[in-house]
Structure formats: structure tokens, C-alpha cells
N, C-alpha and C positions, 0 to 999 in steps of 0.2 A: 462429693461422691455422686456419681450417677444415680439413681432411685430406678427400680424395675417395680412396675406394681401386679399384682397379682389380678386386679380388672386392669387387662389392658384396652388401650385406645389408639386406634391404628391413625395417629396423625405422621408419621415419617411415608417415607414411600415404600409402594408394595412392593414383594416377593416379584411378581411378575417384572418391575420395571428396571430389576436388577440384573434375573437371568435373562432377560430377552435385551439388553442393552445394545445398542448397537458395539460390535468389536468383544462380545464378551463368549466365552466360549468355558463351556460346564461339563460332568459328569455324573449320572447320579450312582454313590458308591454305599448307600446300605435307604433298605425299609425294612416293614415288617407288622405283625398282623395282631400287636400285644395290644391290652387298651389304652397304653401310652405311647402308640406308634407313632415313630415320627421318618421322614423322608428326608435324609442327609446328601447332600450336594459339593460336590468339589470345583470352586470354579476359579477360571483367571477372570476377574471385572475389566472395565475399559480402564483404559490409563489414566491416571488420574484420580480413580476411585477414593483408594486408600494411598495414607504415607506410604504404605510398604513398598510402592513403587508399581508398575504395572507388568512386572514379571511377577509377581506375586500373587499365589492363589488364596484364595479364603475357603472355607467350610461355612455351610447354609442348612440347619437345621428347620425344619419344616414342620408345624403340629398334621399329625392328621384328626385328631381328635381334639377333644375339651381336656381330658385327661395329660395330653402329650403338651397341651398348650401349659397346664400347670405343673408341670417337668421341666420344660422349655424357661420359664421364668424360675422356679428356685434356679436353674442352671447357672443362668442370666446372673441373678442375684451372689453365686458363690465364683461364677469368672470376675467379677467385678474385683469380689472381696479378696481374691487371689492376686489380679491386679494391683491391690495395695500393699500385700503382705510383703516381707524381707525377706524372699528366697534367693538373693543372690543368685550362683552359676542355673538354679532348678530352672529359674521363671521361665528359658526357652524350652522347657519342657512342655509348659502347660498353656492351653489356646488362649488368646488374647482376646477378649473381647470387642466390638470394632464395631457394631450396630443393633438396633432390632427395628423390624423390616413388620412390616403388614398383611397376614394371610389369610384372607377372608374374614378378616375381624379377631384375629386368633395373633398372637406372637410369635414371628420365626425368629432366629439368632444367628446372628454373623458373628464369626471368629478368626481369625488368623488360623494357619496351617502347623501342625507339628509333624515333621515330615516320619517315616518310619512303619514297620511292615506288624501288624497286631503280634504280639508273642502265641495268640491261637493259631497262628501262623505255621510256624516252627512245630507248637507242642504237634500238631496233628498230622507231621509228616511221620512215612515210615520209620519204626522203630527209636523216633525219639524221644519217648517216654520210658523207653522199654534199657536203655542205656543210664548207668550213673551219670558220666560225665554231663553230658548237656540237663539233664534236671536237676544237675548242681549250678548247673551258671544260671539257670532259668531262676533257681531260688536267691542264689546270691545277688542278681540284677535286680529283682523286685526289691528285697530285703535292702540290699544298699541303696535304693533310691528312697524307700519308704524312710530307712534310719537319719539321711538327710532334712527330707519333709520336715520330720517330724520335730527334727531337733532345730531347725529351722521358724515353726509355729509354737513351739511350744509356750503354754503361758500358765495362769496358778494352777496350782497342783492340790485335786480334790479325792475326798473317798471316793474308790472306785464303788459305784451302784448299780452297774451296767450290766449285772445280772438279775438282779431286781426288775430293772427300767421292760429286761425282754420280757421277764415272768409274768408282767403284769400284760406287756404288749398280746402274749401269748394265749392267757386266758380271754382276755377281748376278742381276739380275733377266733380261737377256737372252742366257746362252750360249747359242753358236751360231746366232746368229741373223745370216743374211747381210748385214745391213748395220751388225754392233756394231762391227765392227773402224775402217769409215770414221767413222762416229759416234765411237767413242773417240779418233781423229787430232782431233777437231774438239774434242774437251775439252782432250786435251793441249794445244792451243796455247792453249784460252783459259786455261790454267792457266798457260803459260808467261807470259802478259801477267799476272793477275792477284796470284800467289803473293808478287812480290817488292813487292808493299806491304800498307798496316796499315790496318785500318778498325775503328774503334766498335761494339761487337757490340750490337746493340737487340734487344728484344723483337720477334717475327717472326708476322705474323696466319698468313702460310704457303698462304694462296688468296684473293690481295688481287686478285681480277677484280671487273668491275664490276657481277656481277649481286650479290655482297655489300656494296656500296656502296650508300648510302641517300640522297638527295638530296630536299632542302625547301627552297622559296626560295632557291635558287642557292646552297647552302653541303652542304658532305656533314653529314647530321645523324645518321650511324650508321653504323657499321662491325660486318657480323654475321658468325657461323659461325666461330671461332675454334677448333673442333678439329685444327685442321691448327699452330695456332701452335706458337712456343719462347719459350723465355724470355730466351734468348740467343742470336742467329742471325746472321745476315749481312745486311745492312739488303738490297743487291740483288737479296737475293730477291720482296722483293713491288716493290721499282719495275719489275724487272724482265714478273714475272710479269702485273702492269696491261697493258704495253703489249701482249705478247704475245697473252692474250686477246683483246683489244679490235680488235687486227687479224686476228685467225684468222678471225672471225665476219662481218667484213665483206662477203664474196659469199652471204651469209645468206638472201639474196632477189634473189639473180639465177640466172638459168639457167645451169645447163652452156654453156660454151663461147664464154657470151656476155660484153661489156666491165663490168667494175663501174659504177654510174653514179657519175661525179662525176671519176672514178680512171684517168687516160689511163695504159697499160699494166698493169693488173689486169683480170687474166681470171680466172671461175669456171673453172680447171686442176686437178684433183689437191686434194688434201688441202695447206694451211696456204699457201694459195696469197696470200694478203694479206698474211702474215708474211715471205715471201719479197722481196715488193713494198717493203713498209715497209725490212726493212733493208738490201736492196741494187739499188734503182729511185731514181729522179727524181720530184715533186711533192709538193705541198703538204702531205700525211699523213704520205711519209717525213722530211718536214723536221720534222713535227712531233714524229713518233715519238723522231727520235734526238734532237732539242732538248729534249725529257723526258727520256731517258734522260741523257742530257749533264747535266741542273741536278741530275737526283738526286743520279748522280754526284758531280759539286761541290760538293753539300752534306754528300756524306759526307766531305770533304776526301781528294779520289781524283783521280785525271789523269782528265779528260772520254775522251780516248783510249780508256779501258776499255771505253765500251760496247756493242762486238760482241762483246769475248768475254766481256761477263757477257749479252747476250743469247742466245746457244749455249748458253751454260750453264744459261740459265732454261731452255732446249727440251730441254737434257738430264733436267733436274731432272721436270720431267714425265713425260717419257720412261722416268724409272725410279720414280717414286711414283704414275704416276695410278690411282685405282682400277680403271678402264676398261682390260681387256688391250690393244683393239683403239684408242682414244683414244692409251694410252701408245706403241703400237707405231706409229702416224703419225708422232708425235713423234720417236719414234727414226730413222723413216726422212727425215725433213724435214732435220733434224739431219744428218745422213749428207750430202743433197745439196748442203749451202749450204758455199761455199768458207769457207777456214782463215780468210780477210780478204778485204772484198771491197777490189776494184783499182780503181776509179775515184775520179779523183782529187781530186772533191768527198765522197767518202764515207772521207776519211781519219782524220777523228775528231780532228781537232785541238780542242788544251786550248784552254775558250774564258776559263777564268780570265787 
């Protein structure tokens, strides 16, 4: 097995000697200004480079910081480990890893290409949030690729803790903070629903939202950015974390104050005001939301029941990991306002096995 070490030491050749190759011809297609920003690159190498032939592009992840650079290597370290694992039809899903390259003393990461258009793609064209149909396929595509993964990695099957694990992340990261103590009643319960059963620990991507989701002719044909993964986690964390996302965003383009289109009782309110909606409102998206979280659910071989409180727990898990101080402290306070359970009595979570 390959080794990535976390001090790195630039003896391969540098970043520079790559894109400026003679015959080599590049694009850069994402930066950005986080404290783990990194500068991503799309390029075709000279011929000869890689196996893959010399019609073949790579991706070139780039540290801009110290921070990015220790991203850049857990990444490193979970393409590797995915390179070994048994996913069968998945593997052309997920980047291949293929080199690490020298940038300024810092580790960049070469990977093979997964070709396909981000699903943030899609969700943020006109009115397709605002329709059933397509945030049904959007759910079903993540959900079937996840339920693959997973059953694919799965290995022993442990008490689930993993609302424990945030509670604690939670108070470390936020003491004294006016709304940790309500926030923490909200883990405890879903700890108390979760703790007394057993789930299959799977390999964990750790930021399975849909703008790292790849989609080509109606199938997901790529799963990227695996720095955040494990190797052994709690599968609920990325079905979780899917729906999450995917509803936060939803008043993305509506005004302050005004009704979401499509979404009878969703108003642009407040910070995570769709997330609110989805898991304790009436219509078509909440039905859809928790009917995703319900099958993941079931396929982990889990009571459907669980998923409010492994939804709190996904909004905790944020809450005490997001890069973003101002991002994670939404989170916390979101968390804080959403009852222990909610009380109506279609929203009861019944097992639909």
C-alpha cells in the first residue's frame, strides 16, 4: 500500500513541472478563499504520462494553505484506501489516485477524471427544486448510489454512538455559547433513540451533498472530495448529510420574506429555514425527504423510526465540524430550536418494513 504522511517531503516532481510540460494543456475549474482552500486543475499531460493513455485528463488539486495541504493528504490517504476496497461497478465512480506532486513544500494531488456535471448543477436551474418530479430523481440517484457504497464497505456492526461522538464534539467546540446547552438536550434524545441498536460501519465520504455529486445521463457517474471521509464511520452520516444540504438551499432564490415556489408553507425566514420545513411541515418534499431518510434507514437494517434523531444529529455534526465558524454556528442554533420529536401525528416515523 502506498503510505501519504502527513509531514510531507517534496522528493517527486513539482506541480510546475507537470502543468507547464511541454504538449500539456490545462484549465483551472474551482478555488476559493476557505482556510482550506485549494486550486483544482483539469488537465490533459503529455503523452505518456499516465497509463490512461494520453487522451486522458487528470485533476490537480493544489494546497493554498497549510491547512488545505492537511486536507489534501487525509484525501490522499482515503483515494488510496478506496483504491483497494471491493466496489465492483462503483470504482469508476470515484478518482483514482495517480500521483502527489510538490507545491512549494506543501502536497498537491493528482487523480484521474470522473467525468459528469456537479447535481448543484441542475438543483439551481430555474424551477427545479420547485417541482416533484426531478427532486425525486435527485433523491433517488444519491440514495441509490449511497445504498450501493454502503453495502459494498460494509464491515462489523457496532453500537451506534454517533450521537454521543457530536455531543461531545459540540461542547468542545462551542463552550458558552447561549444556545449549546438547548442544542445538547436535542443530541441527548437522539442518542437516547439511537445508542440501543447496531449498524455495519462503512467507509464514510463525510460531505456527501450534492454539489460533490456528479451526474451523466441520469445515473451519478462520480463521487468527489473525499477529504472529509473514514474508513469506518456510521453509514447515517452521508444519507443523512444529502438531505440536509439539499433542503437548506432551497430558498436559494427567493426573497426575504417571500413563499418558496412550488413549497405551500416555506418561507425565506431565518437561516435553515427549508430544513425546518422538510422535517416537521406537510408536502410533497417533506414526504419525500423523510421517505429517503426512511429507505436508507432500512437498508442499514435499522428501525425507519430513527430518522429524526439521526437527522439532529446530522445538524449537530455540522454544527461542531464545519469549517465555517459563522456556517457551523447556524447550525448550532437551528439545532437548538427544532423540538426533541416532532408531535404530529403523520410525522411519527413509523417502521415501514
Amino acid at each position: 500500500m502506498t503510505e501519504v504522511s502527513n509531514a510531507f517531503h517534496p522528493h517527486a516532481r513539482s506541480v510546475h513541472d507537470l502543468l507547464f510540460a511541454p504538449g500539456s494543456r490545462g484549465v483551472l475549474i474551482a478555488t476559493s478563499r476557505d482556510p482550506d482552500a485549494k486550486r483544482t486543475f483539469i488537465m490533459t499531460p503529455p503523452a505518456g504520462t499516465y497509463v490512461d493513455g494520453p487522451a486522458s485528463p487528470v485533476a490537480i488539486k493544489i494546497p493554498v494553505t497549510t491547512a488545505a495541504a492537511t486536507a489534501i493528504s487525509r484525501e490522499t490517504r482515503m483515494l488510496i484506501a478506496l483504491g483497494e476496497a471491493s466496489l465492483g461497478g462503483l470504482r469508476h465512480t470515484i478518482p483514482r489516485y495517480l500521483e502527489t506532486l510538490d507545491s512549494d513544500g506543501l502536497p498537491a494531488v493528482v487523480t484521474s477524471v470522473v467525468r459528469g456535471a456537479p447535481m448543484s448543477v441542475g438543483y439551481h436551474r430555474w424551477l427545479h427544486t420547485s417541482r416533484r418530479r426531478p427532486v425525486a430523481e435527485d433523491f433517488a440517484l444519491a440514495g441509490g448510489w449511497l445504498r450501493q457504497f454502503q453495502l459494498a464497505t460494509a464491515g462489523e456492526r457496532a453500537r451506534i454512538t454517533w450521537a454521543s461522538e457530536v455531543a461531545d464534539q459540540l461542547r468542545a467546540r462551542w463552550p458558552g455559547h447561549p444556545r449549546l446547552e438547548a442544542a445538547y438536550l436535542r443530541l441527548t434524545a437522539a442518542d437516547r433513540q439511537l445508542k440501543h441498536h447496531r449498524v455495519a460501519r462503512t467507509i464514510v465520504h463525510g460531505d456527501y451533498w450534492f454539489g460533490n455529486l456528479l451526474v451523466d445521463d441520469g445515473r451519478i457517474s462520480g463521487v468527489v472530495d473525499w477529504e472529509s471521509g473514514v474508513r469506518a464511520g456510521w453509514p447515517l452520516r452521508d444519507l443523512v448529510r444529502f438531505a440536509l444540504s439539499y433542503c437548506l438551499y432551497l430558498d436559494r432564490h427567493t426573497r426575504p420574506g417571500q413563499q418558496v415556489r412550488g413549497h405551500n408553507g416555506l418561507r425565506r425566514e431565518g437561516f435553515g429555514a427549508g430544513i425546518k420545513y422538510s422535517l416537521l411541515e406537510a408536502g410533497w418534499l417533506p414526504d419525500l425527504v423523510r421517505l429517503y431518510l426512511r429507505t436508507g434507514i432500512d437498508a442499514a437494517g435499522l428501525p425507519t423510526g430513527l430518522w429524526y434523531g439521526a437527522a439532529l444529529t446530522g445538524i449537530g455534526e455540522i454544527a461542531a465540524t464545519a469549517n465555517d465558524d459563522a456556517f457551523a454556528a447556524n447550525h448550532l442554533e437551528l439545532l437548538a430550536a427544532l423540538p426533541h420529536w416532532p408531535m404530529a401525528d403523520d410525522l411519527s416515523g413509523a417502521d415501514i418494513r
